[in-house]
C-alpha positions as CSV (number, residue, x, y, z in Angstrom):
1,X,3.7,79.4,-185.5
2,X,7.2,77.7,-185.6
3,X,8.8,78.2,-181.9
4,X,12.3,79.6,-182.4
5,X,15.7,78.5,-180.8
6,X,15.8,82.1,-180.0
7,X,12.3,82.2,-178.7
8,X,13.2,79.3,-176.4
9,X,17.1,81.1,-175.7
10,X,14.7,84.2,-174.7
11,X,12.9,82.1,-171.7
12,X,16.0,80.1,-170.3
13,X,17.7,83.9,-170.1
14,X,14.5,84.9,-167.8
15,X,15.0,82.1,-165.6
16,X,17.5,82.1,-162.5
17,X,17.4,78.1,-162.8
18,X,21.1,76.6,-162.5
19,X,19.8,74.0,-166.0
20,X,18.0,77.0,-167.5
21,X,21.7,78.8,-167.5
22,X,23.8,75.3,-168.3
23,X,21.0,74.9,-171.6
24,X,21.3,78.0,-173.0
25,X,24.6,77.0,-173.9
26,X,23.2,74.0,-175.9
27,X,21.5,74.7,-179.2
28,X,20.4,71.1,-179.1
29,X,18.4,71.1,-176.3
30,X,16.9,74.8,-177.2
31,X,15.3,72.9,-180.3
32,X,14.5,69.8,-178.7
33,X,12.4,71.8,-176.7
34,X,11.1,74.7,-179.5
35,X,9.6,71.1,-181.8
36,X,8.2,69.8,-178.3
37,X,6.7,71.9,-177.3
38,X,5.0,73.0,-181.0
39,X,4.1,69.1,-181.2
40,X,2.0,70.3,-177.6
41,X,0.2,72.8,-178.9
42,X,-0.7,71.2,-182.2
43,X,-1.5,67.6,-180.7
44,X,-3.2,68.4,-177.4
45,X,-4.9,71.6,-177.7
46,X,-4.3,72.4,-174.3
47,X,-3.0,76.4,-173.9
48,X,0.1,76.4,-172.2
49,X,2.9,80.0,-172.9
50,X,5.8,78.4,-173.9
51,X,7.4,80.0,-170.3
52,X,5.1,77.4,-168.4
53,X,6.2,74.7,-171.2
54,X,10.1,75.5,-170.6
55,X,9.7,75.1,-167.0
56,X,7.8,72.0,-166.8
57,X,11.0,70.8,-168.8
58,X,13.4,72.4,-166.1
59,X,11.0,71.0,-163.0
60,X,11.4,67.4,-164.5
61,X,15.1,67.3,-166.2
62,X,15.4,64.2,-164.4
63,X,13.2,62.2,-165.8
64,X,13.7,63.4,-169.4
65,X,17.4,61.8,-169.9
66,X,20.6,62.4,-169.4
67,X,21.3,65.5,-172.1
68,X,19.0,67.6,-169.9
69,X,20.2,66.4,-166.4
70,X,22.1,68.4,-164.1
71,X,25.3,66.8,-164.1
């Protein structure tokens, strides 16, 4: 399976995160995220929903660069 922008647009909309509203406006980070997190599931075999995946990303913005933090 190839993770969708939209799949990924569906999961920020679920969330009542301040990031998960500011990304949804960035198509950028939406596939940054869809390829990661396929990568994850192909590479480490490890089940994880893609929900769990997105919010790992929210939990650790910080660390992942300046396109995802909260400024």
């Amino acid at each position: 399976m190839i993770t969708s922008i939209q799949d990924v647009n569906e999961v920020l909309s679920s969330f009542q995160h301040p990031l998960a509203q500011k990304w949804l406006g960035n198509d950028f980070i939406k596939k940054t995220i869809a390829v990661s997190y396929d990568y994850w599931l192909e590479d480490t075999n490890i089940p994880m929903t893609l929900d769990e995946f997105v919010l790992q990303y929210l939990d650790h913005a910080a660390y992942l660069g300046e396109m995802f933090d909260d400024d």
